[in-house]
C-alpha positions as CSV (number, residue, x, y, z in Angstrom):
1,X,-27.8,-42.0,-11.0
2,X,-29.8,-39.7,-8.9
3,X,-31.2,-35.9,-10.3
4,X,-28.8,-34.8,-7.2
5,X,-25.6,-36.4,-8.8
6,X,-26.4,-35.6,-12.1
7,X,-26.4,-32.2,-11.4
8,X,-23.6,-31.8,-9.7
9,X,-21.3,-33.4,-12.6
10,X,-22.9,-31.4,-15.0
11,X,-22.3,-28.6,-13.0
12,X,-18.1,-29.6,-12.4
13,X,-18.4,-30.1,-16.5
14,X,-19.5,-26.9,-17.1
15,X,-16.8,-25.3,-14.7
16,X,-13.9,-27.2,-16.4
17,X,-15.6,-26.2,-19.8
18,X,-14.9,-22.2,-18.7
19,X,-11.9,-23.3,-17.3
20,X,-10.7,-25.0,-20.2
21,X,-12.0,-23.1,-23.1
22,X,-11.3,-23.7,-27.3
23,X,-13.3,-25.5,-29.8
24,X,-15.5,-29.0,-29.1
25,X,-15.7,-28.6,-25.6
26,X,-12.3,-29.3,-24.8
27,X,-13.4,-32.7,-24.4
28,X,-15.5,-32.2,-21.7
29,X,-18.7,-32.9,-23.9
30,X,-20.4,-29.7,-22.4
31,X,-21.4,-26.7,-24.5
32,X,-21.8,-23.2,-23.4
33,X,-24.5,-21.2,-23.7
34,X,-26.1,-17.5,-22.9
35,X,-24.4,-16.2,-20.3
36,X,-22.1,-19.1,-20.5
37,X,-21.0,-18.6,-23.9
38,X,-20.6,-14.6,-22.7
39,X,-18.0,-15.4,-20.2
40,X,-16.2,-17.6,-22.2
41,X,-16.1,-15.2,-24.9
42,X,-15.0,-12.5,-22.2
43,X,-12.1,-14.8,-20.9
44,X,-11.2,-15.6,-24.2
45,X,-10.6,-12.6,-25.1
46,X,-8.4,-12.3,-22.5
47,X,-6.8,-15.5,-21.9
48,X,-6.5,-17.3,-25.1
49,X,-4.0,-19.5,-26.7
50,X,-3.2,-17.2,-29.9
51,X,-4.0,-18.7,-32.9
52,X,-1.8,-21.6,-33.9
53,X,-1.1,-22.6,-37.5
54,X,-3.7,-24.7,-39.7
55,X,-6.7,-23.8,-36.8
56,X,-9.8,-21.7,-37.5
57,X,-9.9,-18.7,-34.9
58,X,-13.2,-19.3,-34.7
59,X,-14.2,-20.0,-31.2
60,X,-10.8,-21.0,-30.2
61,X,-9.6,-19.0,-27.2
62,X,-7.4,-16.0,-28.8
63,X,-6.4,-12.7,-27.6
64,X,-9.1,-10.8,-29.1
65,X,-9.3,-7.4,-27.4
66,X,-6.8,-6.0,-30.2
67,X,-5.7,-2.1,-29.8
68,X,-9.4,-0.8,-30.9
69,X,-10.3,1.7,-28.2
70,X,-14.1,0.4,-28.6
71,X,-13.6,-3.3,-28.4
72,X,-11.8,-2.6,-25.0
73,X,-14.8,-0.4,-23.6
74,X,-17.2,-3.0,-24.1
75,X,-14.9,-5.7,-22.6
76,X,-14.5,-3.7,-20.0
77,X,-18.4,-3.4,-19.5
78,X,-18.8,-7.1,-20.1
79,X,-16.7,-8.3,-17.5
80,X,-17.9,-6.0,-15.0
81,X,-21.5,-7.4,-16.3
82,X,-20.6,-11.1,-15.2
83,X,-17.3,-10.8,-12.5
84,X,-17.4,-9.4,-9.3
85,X,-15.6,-6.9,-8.3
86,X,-12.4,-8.6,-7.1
87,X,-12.3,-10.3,-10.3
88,X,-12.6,-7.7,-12.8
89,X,-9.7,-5.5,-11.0
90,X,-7.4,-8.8,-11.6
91,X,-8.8,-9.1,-15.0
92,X,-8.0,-5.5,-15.8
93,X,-4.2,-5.8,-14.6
94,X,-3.8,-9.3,-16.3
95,X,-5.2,-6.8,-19.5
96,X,-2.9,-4.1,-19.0
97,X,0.1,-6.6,-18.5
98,X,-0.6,-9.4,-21.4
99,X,-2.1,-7.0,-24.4
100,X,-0.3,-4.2,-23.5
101,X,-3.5,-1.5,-23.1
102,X,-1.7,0.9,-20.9
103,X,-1.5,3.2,-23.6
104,X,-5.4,2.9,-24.2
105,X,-5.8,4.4,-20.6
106,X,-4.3,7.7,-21.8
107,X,-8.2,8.4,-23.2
108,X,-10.8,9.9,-20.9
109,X,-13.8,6.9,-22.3
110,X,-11.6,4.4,-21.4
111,X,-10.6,5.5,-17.8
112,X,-14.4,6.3,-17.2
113,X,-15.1,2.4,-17.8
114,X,-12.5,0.4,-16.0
115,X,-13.4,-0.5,-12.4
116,X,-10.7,1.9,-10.6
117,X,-8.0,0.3,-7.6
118,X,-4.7,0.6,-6.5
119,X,-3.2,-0.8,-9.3
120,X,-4.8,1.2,-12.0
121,X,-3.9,4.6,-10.3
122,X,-0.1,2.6,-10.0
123,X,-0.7,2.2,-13.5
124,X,-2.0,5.8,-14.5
125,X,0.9,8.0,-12.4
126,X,3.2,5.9,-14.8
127,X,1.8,7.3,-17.5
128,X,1.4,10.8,-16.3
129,X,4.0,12.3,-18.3
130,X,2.7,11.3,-21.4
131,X,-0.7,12.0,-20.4
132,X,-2.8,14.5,-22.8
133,X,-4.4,17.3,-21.0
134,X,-7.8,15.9,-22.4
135,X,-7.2,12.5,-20.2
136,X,-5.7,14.0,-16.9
137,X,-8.9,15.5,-15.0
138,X,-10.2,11.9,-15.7
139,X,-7.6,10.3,-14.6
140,X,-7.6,12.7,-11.1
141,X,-10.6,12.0,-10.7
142,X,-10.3,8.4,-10.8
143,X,-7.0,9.1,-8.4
144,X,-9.4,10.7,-5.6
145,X,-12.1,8.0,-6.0
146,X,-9.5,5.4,-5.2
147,X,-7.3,7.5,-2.3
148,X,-11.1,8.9,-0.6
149,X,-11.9,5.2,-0.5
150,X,-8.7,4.2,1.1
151,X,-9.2,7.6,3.3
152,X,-12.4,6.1,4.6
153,X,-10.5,2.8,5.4
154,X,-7.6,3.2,7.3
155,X,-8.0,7.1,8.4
156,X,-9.7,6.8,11.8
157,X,-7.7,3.3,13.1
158,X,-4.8,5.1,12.2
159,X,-5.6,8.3,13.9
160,X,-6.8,6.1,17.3
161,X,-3.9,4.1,17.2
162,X,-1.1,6.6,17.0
163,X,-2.8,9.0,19.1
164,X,-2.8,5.9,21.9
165,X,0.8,5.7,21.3
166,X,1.6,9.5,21.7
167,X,-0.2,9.7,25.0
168,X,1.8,6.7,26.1
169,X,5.2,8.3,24.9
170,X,3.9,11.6,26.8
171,X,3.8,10.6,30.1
172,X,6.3,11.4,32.7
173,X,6.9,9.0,35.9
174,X,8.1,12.3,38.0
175,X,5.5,14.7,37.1
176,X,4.4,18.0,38.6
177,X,0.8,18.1,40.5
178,X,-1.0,19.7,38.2
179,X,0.2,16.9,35.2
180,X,-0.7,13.6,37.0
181,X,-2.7,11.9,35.1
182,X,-5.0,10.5,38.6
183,X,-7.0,7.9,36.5
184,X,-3.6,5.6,35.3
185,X,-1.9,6.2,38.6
186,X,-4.5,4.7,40.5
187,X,-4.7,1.9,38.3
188,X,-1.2,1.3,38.3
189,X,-1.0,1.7,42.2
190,X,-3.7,-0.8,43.1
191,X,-1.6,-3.2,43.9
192,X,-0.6,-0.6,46.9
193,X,-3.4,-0.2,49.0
194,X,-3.8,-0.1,52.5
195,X,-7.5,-2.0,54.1
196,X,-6.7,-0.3,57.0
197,X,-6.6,3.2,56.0
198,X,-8.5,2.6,53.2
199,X,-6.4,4.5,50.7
200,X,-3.8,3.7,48.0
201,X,0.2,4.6,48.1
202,X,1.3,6.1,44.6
203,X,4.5,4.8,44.2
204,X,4.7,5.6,40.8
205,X,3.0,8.7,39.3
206,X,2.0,8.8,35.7
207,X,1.7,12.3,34.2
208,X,0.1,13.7,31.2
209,X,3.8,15.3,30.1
210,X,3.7,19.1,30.1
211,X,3.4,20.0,26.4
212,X,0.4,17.5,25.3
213,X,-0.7,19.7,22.8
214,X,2.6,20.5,21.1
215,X,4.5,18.5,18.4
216,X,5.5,15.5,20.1
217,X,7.2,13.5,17.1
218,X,8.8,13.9,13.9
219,X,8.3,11.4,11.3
220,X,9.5,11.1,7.6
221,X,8.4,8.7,5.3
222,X,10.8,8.1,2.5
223,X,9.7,6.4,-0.6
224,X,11.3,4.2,-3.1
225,X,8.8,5.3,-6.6
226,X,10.9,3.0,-8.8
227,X,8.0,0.9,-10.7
228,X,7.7,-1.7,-8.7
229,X,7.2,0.1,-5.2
230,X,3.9,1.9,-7.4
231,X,1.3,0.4,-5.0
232,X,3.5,1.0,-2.1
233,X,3.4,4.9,-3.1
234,X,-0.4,4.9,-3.6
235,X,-0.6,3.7,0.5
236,X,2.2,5.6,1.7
237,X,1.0,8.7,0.2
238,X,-2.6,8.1,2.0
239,X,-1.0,7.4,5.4
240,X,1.2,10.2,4.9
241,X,-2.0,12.8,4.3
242,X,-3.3,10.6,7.9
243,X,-0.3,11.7,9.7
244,X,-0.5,15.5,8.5
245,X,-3.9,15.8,9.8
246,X,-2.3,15.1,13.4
247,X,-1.4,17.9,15.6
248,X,1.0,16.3,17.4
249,X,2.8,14.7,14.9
250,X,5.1,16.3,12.2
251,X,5.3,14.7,9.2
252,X,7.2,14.8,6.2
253,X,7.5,13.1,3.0
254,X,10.2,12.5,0.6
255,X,10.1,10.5,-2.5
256,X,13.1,9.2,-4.9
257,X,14.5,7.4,-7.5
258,X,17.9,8.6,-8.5
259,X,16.9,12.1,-7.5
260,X,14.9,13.0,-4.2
261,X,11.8,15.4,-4.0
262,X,10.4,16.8,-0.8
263,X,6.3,16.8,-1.1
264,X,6.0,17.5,2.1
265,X,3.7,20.8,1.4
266,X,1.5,18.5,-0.6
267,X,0.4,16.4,1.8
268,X,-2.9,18.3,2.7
269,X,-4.3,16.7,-0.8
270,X,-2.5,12.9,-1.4
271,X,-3.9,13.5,-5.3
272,X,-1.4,16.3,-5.5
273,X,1.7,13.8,-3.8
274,X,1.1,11.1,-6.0
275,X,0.8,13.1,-9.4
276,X,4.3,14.7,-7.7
277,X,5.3,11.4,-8.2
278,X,7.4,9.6,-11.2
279,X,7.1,5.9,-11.1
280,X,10.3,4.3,-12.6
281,X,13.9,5.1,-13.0
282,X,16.8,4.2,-11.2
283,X,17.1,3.7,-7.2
284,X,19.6,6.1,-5.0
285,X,18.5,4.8,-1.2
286,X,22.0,6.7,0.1
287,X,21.2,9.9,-1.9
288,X,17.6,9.6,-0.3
289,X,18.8,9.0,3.4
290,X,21.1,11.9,3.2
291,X,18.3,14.3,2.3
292,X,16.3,12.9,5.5
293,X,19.4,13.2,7.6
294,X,19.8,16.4,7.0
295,X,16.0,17.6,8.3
296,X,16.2,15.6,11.4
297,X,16.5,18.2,14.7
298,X,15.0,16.2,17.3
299,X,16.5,12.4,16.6
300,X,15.2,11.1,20.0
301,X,11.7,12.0,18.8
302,X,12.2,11.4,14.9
303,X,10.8,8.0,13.1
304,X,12.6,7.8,9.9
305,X,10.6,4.9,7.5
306,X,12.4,4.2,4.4
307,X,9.8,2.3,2.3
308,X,12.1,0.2,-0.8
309,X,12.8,-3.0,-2.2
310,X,16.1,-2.1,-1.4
311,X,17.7,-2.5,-4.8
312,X,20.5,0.2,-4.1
313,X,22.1,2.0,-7.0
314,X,24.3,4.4,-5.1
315,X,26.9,3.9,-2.5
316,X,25.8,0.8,-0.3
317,X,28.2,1.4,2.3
318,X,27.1,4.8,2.9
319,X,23.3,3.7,3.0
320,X,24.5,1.7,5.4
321,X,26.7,3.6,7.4
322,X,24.0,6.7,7.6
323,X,21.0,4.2,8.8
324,X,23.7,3.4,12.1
325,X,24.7,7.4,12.6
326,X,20.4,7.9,12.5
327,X,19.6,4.8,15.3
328,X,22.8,6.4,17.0
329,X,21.7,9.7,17.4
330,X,17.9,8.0,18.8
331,X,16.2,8.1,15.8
332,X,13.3,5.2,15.5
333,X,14.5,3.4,11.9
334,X,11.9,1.1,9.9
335,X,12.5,-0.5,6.9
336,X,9.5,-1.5,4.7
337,X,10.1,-3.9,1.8
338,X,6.1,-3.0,0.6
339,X,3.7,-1.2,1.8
340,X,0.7,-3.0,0.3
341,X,-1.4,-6.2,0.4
342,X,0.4,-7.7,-2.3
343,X,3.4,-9.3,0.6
344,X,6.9,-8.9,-0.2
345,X,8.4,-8.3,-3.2
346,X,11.6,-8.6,-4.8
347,X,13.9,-7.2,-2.6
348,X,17.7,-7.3,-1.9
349,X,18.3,-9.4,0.6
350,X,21.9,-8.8,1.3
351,X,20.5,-5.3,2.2
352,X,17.7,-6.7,4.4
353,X,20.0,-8.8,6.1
354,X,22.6,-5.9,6.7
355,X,20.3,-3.4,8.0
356,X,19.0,-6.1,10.4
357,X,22.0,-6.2,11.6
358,X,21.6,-2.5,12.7
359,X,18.8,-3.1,14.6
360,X,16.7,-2.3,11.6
361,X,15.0,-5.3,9.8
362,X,13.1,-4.9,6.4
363,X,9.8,-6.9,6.0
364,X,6.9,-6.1,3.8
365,X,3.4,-4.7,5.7
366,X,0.3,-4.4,4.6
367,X,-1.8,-1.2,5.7
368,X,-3.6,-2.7,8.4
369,X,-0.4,-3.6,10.4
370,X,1.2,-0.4,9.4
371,X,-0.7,1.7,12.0
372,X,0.7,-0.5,14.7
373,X,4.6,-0.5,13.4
374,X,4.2,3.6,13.5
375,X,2.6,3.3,17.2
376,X,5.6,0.8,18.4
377,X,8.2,3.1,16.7
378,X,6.5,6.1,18.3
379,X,6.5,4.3,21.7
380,X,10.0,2.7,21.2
381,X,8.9,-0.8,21.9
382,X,10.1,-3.1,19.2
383,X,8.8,-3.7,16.0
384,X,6.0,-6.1,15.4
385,X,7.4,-7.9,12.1
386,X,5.0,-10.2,10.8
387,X,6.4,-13.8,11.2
388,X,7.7,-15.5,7.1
C-alpha cells in the first residue's frame, strides 16, 4: 500500500477517532495525541456519554464542564483555541442547552470569554431580570458588539434598497413641469420616437411626486418576544434602528407577549430596545394587532409586519378578523414566521394557512431577503416568499 493511501486512512481513522470518542480507541485502533488528545478532551467535556455503571470515568467521554465558574472559562478558551469561529458559537449554545450554564453567564468573567452572537445575546436578554448590576454593563457591551456588527452588515443594503422602493412609490404618472423626473421619462418613452423629427413623444410622464422629502410611509414592526422568537428580536430590533435612521420612512416598534410595549422612542439605540425586551411568557397576537391598529392614520401608506410563530393565546378570530379590517383599509400586511437564519420554526399552521387566506401568507426570512419583502410591501407589488 502506497505512503499516499496510508495516509489518507490514517487520516479517516483519526477523524472517526474524534468523532467517536471513549476509552481504547473506540475500536478504531488510533490513539490521540497533543492537540488531538486536546480536542477530544474539549468535546468530551461537552459531548459525552455520562458515566455508566461499573466504567472508570477516566477518559471516557462524560459531561465534564460541571457548574465550576473556572472550569467553564478555560473551556471556553480551549475551544476557541482549536474551533473556528462557526464552531465554537454552536458549541457554546449546545453548552448552554445540555449543562444548563445559562446561569454561569450572569458573571461579568464569564461573558468576557464566550465568543459573542445572536444566540448568546438571545440568551442574555432572557436572563436580564435576574441579572446582578455587576454582570449587566458586560453583558451591554457584549449586546453592542453583536448589534454594531450586524449594523455594519445589513445597514447600507437596507438603506439602498428601501430608498429604491420609496422613489418608485413617489412617482406620479400626471405630474406638474417642475416634478418630471426627465431622465425615466425618456427612458420609458423610447420606444416613441420620431427619425424624422428626431425627437421623442412622452406619452407617459414619470414625476419625482411633490413631497420627496416628507414621510412617505408608515411602518410598524410588531414582535412576538416569546422565547422562541429571541433571535427574531435581536434582527428585528436592528432593522428597526435601520428604518429610524430614514427620513422618509416612519417607523415604529411594538413588542409583546401577553402584554404590548411601544419602544418606539428607543429605537435611536437597538441596545436600549432589546434590554426593553422580556423574552418568554405567554403570546396575545390579537391584543398586539389592536395596539397597531389603533396608531395607523395613513393605511394606504402603512406596512404593518407582525413577526410570530403564531402560536395565539388570545381571541383567534379577532386576530383574524383585525388583519382583514387593516388590508381593507390599504394597509400592506406581512407575516414573518422568523426573522433569522435559523428557517422556520414551529409555527401554527392553522394560523399560517388562515391569514393566507387574507392575502397575507406567513413564511420565515432571513435578514438578507428581509430588505426586499419591506421594498415590495412599500411598492405594493407582491411579496417575494421564498419557495418550501
Amino acid at each position: 500500500m502506497s505512503g499516499d493511501v496510508l495516509d489518507t486512512a490514517q487520516e479517516r481513522l483519526r477523524r472517526w477517532r474524534l468523532v467517536l470518542g471513549g476509552d481504547a480507541a473506540d475500536g478504531t485502533g488510533c490513539a490521540l495525541g497533543g492537540r488531538d488528545a486536546a480536542m477530544d478532551g474539549a468535546l468530551a467535556a461537552l459531548y459525552g456519554k455520562g458515566d455508566r455503571q461499573g466504567q472508570q470515568s477516566g477518559r471516557d467521554r462524560s459531561a465534564g464542564l460541571g457548574a465550576s465558574a473556572p472550569s467553564v472559562a478555560r473551556w471556553l478558551g480551549d475551544i476557541r483555541t482549536y474551533f473556528p469561529s462557526s464552531v465554537v458559537q454552536v458549541m457554546q449554545r449546545d453548552a448552554i442547552d445540555r449543562l444548563g450554564l445559562a446561569t454561569l453567564l450572569l458573571e461579568p468573567e464569564m461573558l468576557e470569554a464566550v465568543e459573542a452572537d445572536v444566540h448568546l445575546v438571545g440568551t442574555l436578554l432572557s436572563l436580564n431580570k435576574a441579572m446582578p448590576e455587576t454582570t449587566k454593563e458586560t453583558a451591554r457591551a457584549v449586546v453592542r458588539k453583536v448589534v454594531e456588527d450586524l449594523e455594519k452588515r445589513l445597514a447600507t443594503r437596507t438603506r439602498a434598497t428601501l430608498t429604491g422602493a420609496l422613489d418608485r412609490s413617489a412617482r406620479v404618472n400626471r405630474p406638474r413641469h417642475q416634478d418630471i423626473d426627465w431622465n425615466r421619462t425618456i427612458a420609458a418613452n423610447l420606444k416613441h420616437y420620431l427619425p424624422e423629427y428626431r425627437t421623442i413623444v412622452p406619452e407617459r410622464l414619470i414625476g419625482y411626486g411633490r413631497a420627496s422629502q416628507s414621510v412617505k410611509k408608515e411602518v410598524i414592526l410588531c414582535i412576538d418576544q416569546s422565547g422562541s422568537m429571541a433571535a427574531s428580536v435581536v434582527y428585528a430590533s436592528v432593522f428597526g434602528a435601520v428604518l429610524a435612521s430614514m427620513r422618509s420612512i416612519n417607523t415604529r416598534l411594538v413588542v409583546f407577549d401577553t402584554a404590548v410595549v411601544d419602544l418606539t422612542d428607543q429605537l435611536d439605540d437597538p441596545v436600549d430596545v432589546l434590554f426593553g425586551t422580556q423574552l418568554g411568557g405567554g403570546t396575545d397576537i390579537n391584543r398586539a394587532l389592536a395596539y397597531c391598529q389603533s396608531q395607523i392614520t395613513r393605511p394606504a401608506e402603512t406596512v404593518v409586519v407582525l413577526i410570530s410563530d403564531l402560536y395565539e393565546g388570545g381571541i383567534r378570530n379577532e386576530m383574524l378578523k383585525r388583519v382583514a379590517a387593516m388590508k381593507a383599509s390599504g394597509v400592506q400586511f406581512v407575516t414573518l414566521l422568523a426573522l433569522s437564519d435559523e428557517g422556520a420554526p414551529a409555527y401554527d399552521r392553522e394560523h399560517a394557512a388562515a391569514l393566507a387566506a387574507l392575502g397575507a401568507p406567513a413564511f420565515a426570512c432571513t435578514p438578507d431577503l428581509f430588505p426586499e419583502v419591506m421594498a415590495a410591501a412599500i411598492e405594493k407589488r407582491p411579496i417575494p416568499v421564498p419557495e418550501g
